[in-house]
Structures are given as structure tokens and as C-alpha cells.
C-alpha positions, -999 to +999 in steps of 0.1 A: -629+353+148-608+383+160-570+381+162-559+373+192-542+403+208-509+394+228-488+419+254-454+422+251-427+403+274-420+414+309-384+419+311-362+426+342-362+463+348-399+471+334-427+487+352-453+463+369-483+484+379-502+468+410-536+473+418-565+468+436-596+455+415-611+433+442-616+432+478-591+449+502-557+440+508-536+432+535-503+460+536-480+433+551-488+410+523-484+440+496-450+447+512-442+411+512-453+406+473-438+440+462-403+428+479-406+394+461-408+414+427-382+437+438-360+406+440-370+392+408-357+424+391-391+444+384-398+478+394-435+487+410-452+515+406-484+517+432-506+547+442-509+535+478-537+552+493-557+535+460-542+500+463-550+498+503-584+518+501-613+496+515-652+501+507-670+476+528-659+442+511-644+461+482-608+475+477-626+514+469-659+529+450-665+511+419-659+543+405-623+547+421-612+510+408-623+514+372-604+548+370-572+525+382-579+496+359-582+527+326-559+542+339-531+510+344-543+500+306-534+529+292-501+539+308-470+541+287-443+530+312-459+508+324-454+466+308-478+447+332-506+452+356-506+427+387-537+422+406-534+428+443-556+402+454-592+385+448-617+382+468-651+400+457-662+429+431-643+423+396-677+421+380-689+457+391-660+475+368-673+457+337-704+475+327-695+502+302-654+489+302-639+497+268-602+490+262-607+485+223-578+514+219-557+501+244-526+481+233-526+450+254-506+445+285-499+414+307-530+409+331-520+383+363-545+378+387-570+346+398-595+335+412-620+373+411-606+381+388-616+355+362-645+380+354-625+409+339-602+379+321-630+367+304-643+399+293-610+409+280-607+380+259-644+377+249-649+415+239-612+419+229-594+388+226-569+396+249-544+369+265-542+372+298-525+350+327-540+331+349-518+329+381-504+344+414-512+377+427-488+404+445-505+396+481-519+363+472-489+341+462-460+366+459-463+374+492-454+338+503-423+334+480-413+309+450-415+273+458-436+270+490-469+259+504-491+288+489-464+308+471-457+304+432-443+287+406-413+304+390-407+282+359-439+287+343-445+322+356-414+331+338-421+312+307-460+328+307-445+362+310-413+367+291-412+338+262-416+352+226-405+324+205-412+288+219-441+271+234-432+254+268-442+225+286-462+222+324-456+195+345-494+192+361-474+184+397-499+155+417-528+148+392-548+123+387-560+112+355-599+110+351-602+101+315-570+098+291-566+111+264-547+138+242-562+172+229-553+206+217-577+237+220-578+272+231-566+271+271-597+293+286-610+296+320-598+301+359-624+302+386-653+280+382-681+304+401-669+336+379-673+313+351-710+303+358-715+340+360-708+351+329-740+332+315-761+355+304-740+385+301-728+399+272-690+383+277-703+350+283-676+326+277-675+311+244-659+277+256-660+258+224-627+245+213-613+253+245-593+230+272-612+245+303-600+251+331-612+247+361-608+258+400-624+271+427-623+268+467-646+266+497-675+249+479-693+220+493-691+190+468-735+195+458-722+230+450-695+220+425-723+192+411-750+224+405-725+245+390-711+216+366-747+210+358-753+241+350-723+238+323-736+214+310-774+226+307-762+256+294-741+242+266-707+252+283-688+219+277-708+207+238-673+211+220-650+215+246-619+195+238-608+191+277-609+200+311-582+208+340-595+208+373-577+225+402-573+210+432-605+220+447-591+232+486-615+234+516-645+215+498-642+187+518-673+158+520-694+153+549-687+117+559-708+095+536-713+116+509-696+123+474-666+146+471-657+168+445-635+143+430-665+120+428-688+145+416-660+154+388-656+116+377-696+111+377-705+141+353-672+153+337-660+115+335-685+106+310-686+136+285-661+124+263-631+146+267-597+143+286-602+153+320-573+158+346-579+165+384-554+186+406-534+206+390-520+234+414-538+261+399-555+290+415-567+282+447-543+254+457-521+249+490-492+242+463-468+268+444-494+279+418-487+273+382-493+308+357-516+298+327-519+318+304-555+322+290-561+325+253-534+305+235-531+272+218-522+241+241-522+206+245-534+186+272-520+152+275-540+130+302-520+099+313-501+088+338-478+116+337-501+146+326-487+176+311-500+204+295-480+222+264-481+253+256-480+258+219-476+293+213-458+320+233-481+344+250-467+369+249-446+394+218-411+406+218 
């Protein structure tokens, strides 16, 4: 197994370079998450035209958001690269992507953006953070419906010494239990996606997370299925499901918690439902993918983080 490759701590004063990797982004919401940064003592460095380009559903060519993405990784005043946004096109910069030379740098996006997270930790065992993004959380502020989480932004992003501990706010246990693995995952469609490729996701020994938004509750069931057809959760030590927003039943029918206790429920392993990660009307927690943790399912379920993510 390759070492796991951690970025140095973002301190107050560094460099956070924002870009576009995704679909286009709204400038209010830029402004809005580039003044919430300002305020939490980070400088931003943005080529602007690039960041608010648009291509159809994309944020720019291909071509123009791979450049950025090199470009970002390779920096030197630059400490961290925050994602604008999600949406759509992650997976169209991966084809030919080499970083191997690149010393690693914090990577904080969601949801899209899964796809380049799993291929940095799959080809290059990078740690990267799974949490808000400039117009996509920033933008609404710390501590509000569809803003962030401070506490464990700052602990994913600055710690160099301790673990920490995450109080999974609102869960619901499925099946108790205590585990440690590798904390792997993010959005369960970029997930599925990566079957087949040549970053697939190696998800054994893992606590998986997973999140998504917008499916209909026979959607979620395929797609865990297809996990578990594929092998995805043989050895997985847990599972953290997201809160699951705008997948609601039609009357009558399962929903997605139901599908989650019927197939999840019965595999063996912890599983936790609705934590506010990623997609979530809640202040989204920052995970950071690619270290140790431990997932205690109970009636107070917490996850600890036993490493820091992140080197002085």
C-alpha cells in the first residue's frame, strides 16, 4: 500500500486558490464565499474570467479546467485549492491527470467532485476533504441552514497533532456498533461511476460514506445494489449516510431511509443515517477522506478522527 500523502495546514494568512472544476458558478455566490474567507483570515487568489467562464453545463473547455486544476496543484504560494461549486464535469479532467510530482495540497469540494477525490487518493493517495465549497456553503455563512460547519472545517484543515471528535448532529442509528477503517467516500452517484475505471474505489477497510440528493428512493436501491453486486461493501467496516435531501417517497412507497435499513441494515456493519454531510439543508460537516477514524453507532453517534489530516 502507498503512503498516504497529507497537505500541509491552512493557516490564517495563506493563499486559498479557488476554481472552477465543475459546472458554472453564480458571481454573487463567489463574492459572497470569497468575503466569508476573507473574514476567516485567508487570502484568495482567483483568475476571474476562468472561475466564472461557462461551456454549456460546464464551468469552461475541458481543456481550460484541467490547465487550472495543473496549474493550482503546482503553484508555490498557494496552500489550498477550494472548489467553486459542483454540479456536472469533474470526470472529463481525469483522463491523462498526473499529479505524481506534485506535493499535495488541501482539496475541499463535494458532491462533483467526489470523482477527482477518488482519483487522487486511488492513483496517489492523497487526503483530501470532503466538505463546503466557496459558492456552495461559504456563500451562506457558518452556522445556518445550507452554510458550514466551522468546528470541524477548522479541525480538517489546520490540526497537525491530534485526532478530533464529530458530533454526527440528528442521526439515527441503523445498526450499532463500533468500527475503525479508512474514512473514504462523498457522493454516492460519482462513487457508482468510478466502477470500471481505472480509479475505481478500493472500499475495503473503509467507513463509507455516503450522500447524495435529488434521487428517487428505487434510484438509491439500484445504486446500493449495484455496491453490493459489485463487491463495493465485502469488507467495508461501516457506512455514514447523508441525509439524503429532495428524495422524497411517493405516498405508499419505500423511502430512502427504508431502502437503507432493508439492504445496508442487514450487511453486517455499523450503519448511521443523516449525518449533515454534503448535500444537506444543515451546516455541512468537512470530512476529511483518507485517514484513520472511528465510527461509533449508538444513541449518540460520533465519528473520531484518529489521525490529523493534515502536516505542520
Amino acid at each position: 500500500m502507498p503512503q498516504t500523502l497529507k497537505p500541509s495546514a491552512l493557516e490564517p494568512e495563506n493563499v486559498v486558490r479557488v476554481i472552477s472544476l465543475a459546472s458554472p458558478v453564480d458571481g454573487n455566490r463567489l463574492e459572497a464565499g470569497s468575503r466569508e474567507l476573507a473574514r476567516l483570515g485567508y487570502r484568495i487568489k482567483l483568475d476571474e474570467a476562468g472561475t466564472l467562464a461557462r461551456d454549456g453545463f460546464f464551468a469552461g473547455p475541458a481543456a481550460d479546467r484541467v490547465a487550472a486544476l495543473k496549474e493550482a496543484l503546482t503553484e508555490a504560494d498557494s496552500r489550498a485549492i477550494f472548489c467553486t461549486r459542483g454540479g456536472y464535469g469533474s470526470n472529463y479532467l481525469l483522463d491523462g491527470l498526473s499529479v505524481a510530482l506534485a506535493a499535495p495540497k488541501i482539496l475541499l469540494g463535494y458532491s462533483d467532485l467526489t470523482s477527482l477525490q477518488i482519483f487522487l487518493w486511488q492513483k496517489f493517495r492523497w487526503v483530501t476533504f470532503y466538505g463546503p465549497m466557496v459558492a456552495s456553503g461559504f456563500d451562506r455563512g457558518e452556522g445556518v441552514a445550507e452554510g458550514y460547519d466551522r468546528e470541524s472545517f477548522n479541525h480538517a484543515v489546520s490540526e497537525t497533532r491530534h485526532g478530533w471528535v464529530i458530533d454526527l448532529k440528528g442521526t439515527e442509528t441503523l445498526v450499532p456498533g463500533k468500527v475503525d477503517g479508512t474514512l473514504l467516500g462523498g457522493c454516492l452517484t460519482l462513487i457508482e461511476t468510478t466502477l470500471g475505471t481505472a480509479w475505481e474505489l478500493d472500499t475495503h477497510g473503509s467507513i463509507l460514506v455516503l450522500e447524495d440528493r435529488g434521487m428517487k428512493p428505487w434510484q438509491v436501491d439500484r445504486a446500493f445494489m449495484h455496491l453490493k453486486q459489485a463487491g463495493k461493501l465485502r469488507g467495508v467496516s461501516g457506512v455514514l449516510l447523508g441525509d439524503f435531501p429532495e428524495c422524497e417517497a411517493h405516498p405508499g412507497s419505500e423511502s430512502v431511509l427504508d431502502v437503507a435499513r432493508r439492504i445496508l441494515g442487514t450487511m453486517g456493519f455499523p450503519v448511521v443515517w443523516g449525518a449533515p454531510i454534503g448535500h444537506t439543508p444543515r451546516p455541512m460537516l468537512t470530512l476529511p477522506l483518507g485517514v484513520r477514524a472511528r465510527l461509533k453507532a449508538d444513541e449518540t453517534s460520533r465519528l473520531e478522527i484518529l489521525e490529523p489530516a493534515c502536516r505542520a
